[in-house]
C-alpha positions as CSV (number, residue, x, y, z in Angstrom):
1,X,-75.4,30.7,89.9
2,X,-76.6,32.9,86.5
3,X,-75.3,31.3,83.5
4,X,-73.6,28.1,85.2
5,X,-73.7,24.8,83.0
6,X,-74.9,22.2,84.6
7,X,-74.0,19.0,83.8
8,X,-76.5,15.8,84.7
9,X,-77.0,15.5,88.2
10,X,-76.2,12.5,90.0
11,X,-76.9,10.2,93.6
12,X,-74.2,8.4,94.8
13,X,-71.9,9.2,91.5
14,X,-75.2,7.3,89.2
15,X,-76.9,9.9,86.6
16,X,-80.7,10.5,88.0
17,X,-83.0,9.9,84.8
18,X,-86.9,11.0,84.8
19,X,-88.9,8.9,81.9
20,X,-89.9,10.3,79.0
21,X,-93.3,10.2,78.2
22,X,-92.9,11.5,74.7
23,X,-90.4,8.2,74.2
24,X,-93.2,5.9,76.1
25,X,-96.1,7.2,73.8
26,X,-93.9,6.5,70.7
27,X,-93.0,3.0,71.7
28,X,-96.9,2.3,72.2
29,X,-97.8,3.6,68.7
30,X,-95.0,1.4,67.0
31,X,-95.8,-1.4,69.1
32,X,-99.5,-1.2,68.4
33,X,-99.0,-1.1,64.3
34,X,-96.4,-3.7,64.9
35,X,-92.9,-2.0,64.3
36,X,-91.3,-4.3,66.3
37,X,-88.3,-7.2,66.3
38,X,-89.0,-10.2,68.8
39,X,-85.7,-11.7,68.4
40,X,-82.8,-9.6,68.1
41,X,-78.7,-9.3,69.5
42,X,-79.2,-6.4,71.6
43,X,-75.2,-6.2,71.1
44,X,-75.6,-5.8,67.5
45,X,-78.5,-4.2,66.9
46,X,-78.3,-1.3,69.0
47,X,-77.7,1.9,67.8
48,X,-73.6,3.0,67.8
49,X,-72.5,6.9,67.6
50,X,-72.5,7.1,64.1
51,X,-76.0,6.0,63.2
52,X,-76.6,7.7,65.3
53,X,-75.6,11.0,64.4
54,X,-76.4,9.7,61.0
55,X,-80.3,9.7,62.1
56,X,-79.9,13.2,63.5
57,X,-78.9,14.9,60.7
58,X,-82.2,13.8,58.8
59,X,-84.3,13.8,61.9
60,X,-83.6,16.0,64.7
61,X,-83.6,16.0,68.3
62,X,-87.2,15.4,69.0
63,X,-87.6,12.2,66.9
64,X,-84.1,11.2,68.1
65,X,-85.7,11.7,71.8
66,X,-88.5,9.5,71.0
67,X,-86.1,6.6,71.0
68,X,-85.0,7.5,74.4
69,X,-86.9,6.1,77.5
70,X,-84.9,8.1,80.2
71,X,-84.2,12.0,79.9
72,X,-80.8,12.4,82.1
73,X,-81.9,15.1,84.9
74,X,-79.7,18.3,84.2
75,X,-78.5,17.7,81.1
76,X,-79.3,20.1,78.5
77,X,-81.9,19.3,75.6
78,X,-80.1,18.8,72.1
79,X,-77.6,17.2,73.3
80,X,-76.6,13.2,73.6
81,X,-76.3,13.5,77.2
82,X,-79.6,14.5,77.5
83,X,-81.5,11.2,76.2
84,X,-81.1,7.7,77.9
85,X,-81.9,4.1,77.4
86,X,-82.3,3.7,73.8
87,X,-85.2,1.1,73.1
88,X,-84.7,0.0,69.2
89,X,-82.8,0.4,66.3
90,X,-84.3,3.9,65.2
91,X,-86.8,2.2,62.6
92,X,-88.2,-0.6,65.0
93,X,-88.7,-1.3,68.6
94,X,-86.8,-4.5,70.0
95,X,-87.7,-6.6,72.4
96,X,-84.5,-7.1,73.3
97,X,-83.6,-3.6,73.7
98,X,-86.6,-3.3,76.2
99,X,-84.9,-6.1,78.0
100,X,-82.1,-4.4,78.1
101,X,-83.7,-0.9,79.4
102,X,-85.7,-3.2,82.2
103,X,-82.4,-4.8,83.4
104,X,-80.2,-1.6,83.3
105,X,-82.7,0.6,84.8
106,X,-83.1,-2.0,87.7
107,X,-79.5,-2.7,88.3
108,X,-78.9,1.1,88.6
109,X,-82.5,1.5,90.6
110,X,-84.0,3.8,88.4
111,X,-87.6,2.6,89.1
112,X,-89.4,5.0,87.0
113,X,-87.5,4.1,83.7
114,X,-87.5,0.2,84.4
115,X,-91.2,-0.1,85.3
116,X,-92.0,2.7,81.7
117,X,-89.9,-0.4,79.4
118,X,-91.2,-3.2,81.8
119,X,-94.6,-2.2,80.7
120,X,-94.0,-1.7,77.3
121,X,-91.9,-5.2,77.3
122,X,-95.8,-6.7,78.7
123,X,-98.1,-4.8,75.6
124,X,-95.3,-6.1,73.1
125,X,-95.4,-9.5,74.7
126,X,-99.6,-9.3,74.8
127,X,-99.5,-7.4,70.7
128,X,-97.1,-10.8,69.7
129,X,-98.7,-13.7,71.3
């Protein structure tokens, strides 16, 4: 229908999430001039709400994409619910938030978004050793 919101589509009540190559590039570049934590509490390092919303207000939404992996399918760009499987603390890639995408991506089968941080988990493993 003209005009109708959508909201993020799902399969089987799961959000469906495409990758987002924008995200992907950005991870490479930091990863490459080694912005990157190799040991890290996911837990506490990750993002929360109000950093957040703290880094949008400096940045905007397409540097607070870049942090993003997954872009949730139907959900309207500029918003939160838009951008998926954050991969480090908004200065730095973490290895362990890769981890993190890798296994919640797989758990909820979203093969695209788990093989995009798998490989990036594999060059940050290669740009450490």
């Amino acid at each position: 229908m003209r005009g109708e919101v959508r909201g993020p589509s799902t399969i089987g009540g799961v959000a469906s999430y495409s990758v987002n190559p924008d995200a992907v590039a950005h991870a490479r570049r930091l990863i490459e001039g080694r912005q990157y934590v190799l040991e890290s509490d996911w837990g506490d390092v990750q993002p929360d709400a109000e950093a957040q919303n703290r880094y949008l207000e400096t940045h905007g939404w397409d540097e607070y994409a870049a942090w993003h992996l997954g872009l949730t399918e139907g959900a309207a760009n500029g918003t939160k619910a838009r951008y998926a499987f954050v991969h480090g603390d908004l200065r730095r890639v973490h290895r362990s938030g890769l981890i993190a995408c890798v296994y919640r991506a797989s758990e909820w089968r979203h093969k695209e978004v788990e093989l995009a941080a798998h490989d990036l988990l594999q060059l940050l493993d290669a740009t450490s050793a």
